[in-house]
N, C-alpha and C positions, 0 to 999 in steps of 0.2 A: 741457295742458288736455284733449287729446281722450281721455288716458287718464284724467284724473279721470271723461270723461263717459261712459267705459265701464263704470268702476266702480259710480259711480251705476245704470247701464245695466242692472247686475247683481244689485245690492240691488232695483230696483224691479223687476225679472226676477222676485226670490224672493215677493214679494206679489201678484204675478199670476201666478205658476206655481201658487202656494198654492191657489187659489182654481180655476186651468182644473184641479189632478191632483184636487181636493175634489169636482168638478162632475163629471171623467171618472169616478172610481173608489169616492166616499162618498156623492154627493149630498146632501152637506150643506156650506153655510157654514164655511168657514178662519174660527181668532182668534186673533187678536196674544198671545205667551206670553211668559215669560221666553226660552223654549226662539227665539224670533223673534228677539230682540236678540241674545245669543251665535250665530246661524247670520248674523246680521249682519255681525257683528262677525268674524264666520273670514273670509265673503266679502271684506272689503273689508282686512284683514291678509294676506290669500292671494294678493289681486291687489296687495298694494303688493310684498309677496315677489317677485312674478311680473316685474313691472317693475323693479326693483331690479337681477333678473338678466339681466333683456333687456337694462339700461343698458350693465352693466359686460361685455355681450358684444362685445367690436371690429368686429367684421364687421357693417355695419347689415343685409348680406340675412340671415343666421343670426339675426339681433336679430328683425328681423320676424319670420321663419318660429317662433321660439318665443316670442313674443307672442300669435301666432294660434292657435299647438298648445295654447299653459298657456292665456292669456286668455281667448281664442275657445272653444275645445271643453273642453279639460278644467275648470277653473271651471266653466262653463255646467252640465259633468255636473254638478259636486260642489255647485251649486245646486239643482239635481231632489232630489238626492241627500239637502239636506238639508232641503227640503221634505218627501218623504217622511217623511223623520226625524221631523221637529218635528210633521209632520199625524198621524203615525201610521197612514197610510194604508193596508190591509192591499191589497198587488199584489205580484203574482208578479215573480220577476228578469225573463223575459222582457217581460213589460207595461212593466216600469222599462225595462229596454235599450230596446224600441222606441219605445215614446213618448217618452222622453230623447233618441232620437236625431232621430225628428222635431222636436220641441221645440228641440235645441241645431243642428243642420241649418239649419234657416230663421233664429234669432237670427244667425248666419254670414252667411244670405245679406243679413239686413238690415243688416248691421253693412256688407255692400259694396256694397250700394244708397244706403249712409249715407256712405262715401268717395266715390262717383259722384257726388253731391250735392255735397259736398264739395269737389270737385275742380271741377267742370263750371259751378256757380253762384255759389261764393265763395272759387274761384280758390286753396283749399289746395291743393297738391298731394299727393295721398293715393301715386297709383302713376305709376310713369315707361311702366308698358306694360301688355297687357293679361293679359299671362304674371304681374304679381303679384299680380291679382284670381284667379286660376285657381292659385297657388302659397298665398294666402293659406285660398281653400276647402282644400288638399286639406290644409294643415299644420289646418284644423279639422277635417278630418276624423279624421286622426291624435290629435286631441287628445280628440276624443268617445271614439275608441279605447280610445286608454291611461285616459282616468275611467271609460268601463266597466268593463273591466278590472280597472280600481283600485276603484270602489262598489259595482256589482252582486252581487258576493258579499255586502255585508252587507247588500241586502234578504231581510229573511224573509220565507218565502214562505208564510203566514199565511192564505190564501183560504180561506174558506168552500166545501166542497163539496155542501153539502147543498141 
């Protein structure tokens, strides 16, 4: 259940990324396209992929840590990634790197603000210590990595200099 709530977490990520990278970079109004349903529809095909292989990993600490690396960071990039896309927003690789990474940085740390809660008020148990909340950031960190890495080449860098 908690990973269908991540997914969701992700799709409604891409309509309000939509809208803060419109507000930082166009200053104009995001709109729902076709190009919105297929970046939909990769999102939430990308994270069943994602979980599929976390399952059939034996080890549950290796299972987490690349739950957090795919699910957590890289997803989260290749959500920017395809907001830009579909917005057609003209920003440099740099601008995309930095603010992709504050952007998927903080969704990280809510997502362990959201196991805190989790754990402390309705008694799921999310982590046994506090080494998996500081294991789980640093496997997103890794993950922001490898989606830069893997997206940022394909923003062109399209700025107006004039």
């Amino acid at each position: 259940m908690y990973l269908a709530f991540i997914t969701l977490g992700l799709c409604t990520a891409y309509f309000f990324l939509e809208h803060l990278f419109n507000l930082f970079f166009e200053r104009h109004l995001a709109h729902v396209s076709r190009r919105t349903l297929g970046s939909v529809m990769t999102i939430i095909f990308s994270s069943l992929i994602a979980y599929f292989i976390a399952y059939v990993i034996p080890d549950p600490n290796l299972s987490n840590r690349f739950l957090h690396m795919i699910g957590g960071g890289f997803l989260s990039v290749m959500v920017c990634f395809l907001v830009v896309k579909d917005s057609r927003i003209q920003i440099s690789k740099f601008q995309f790197f930095v603010f992709s990474f504050f952007i998927v940085t903080a969704l990280g740390v809510g997502n362990e603000i959201m196991e805190f809660i989790l754990q402390n008020y309705f008694s799921l148990v999310a982590a046994t210590t506090i080494n998996d909340t500081w294991l789980d950031l640093i496997s997103n960190l890794m993950g922001i990595l490898a989606g830069s890495i893997c997206f940022t080449p394909f923003i062109t860098d399209t700025i107006d200099k004039s």
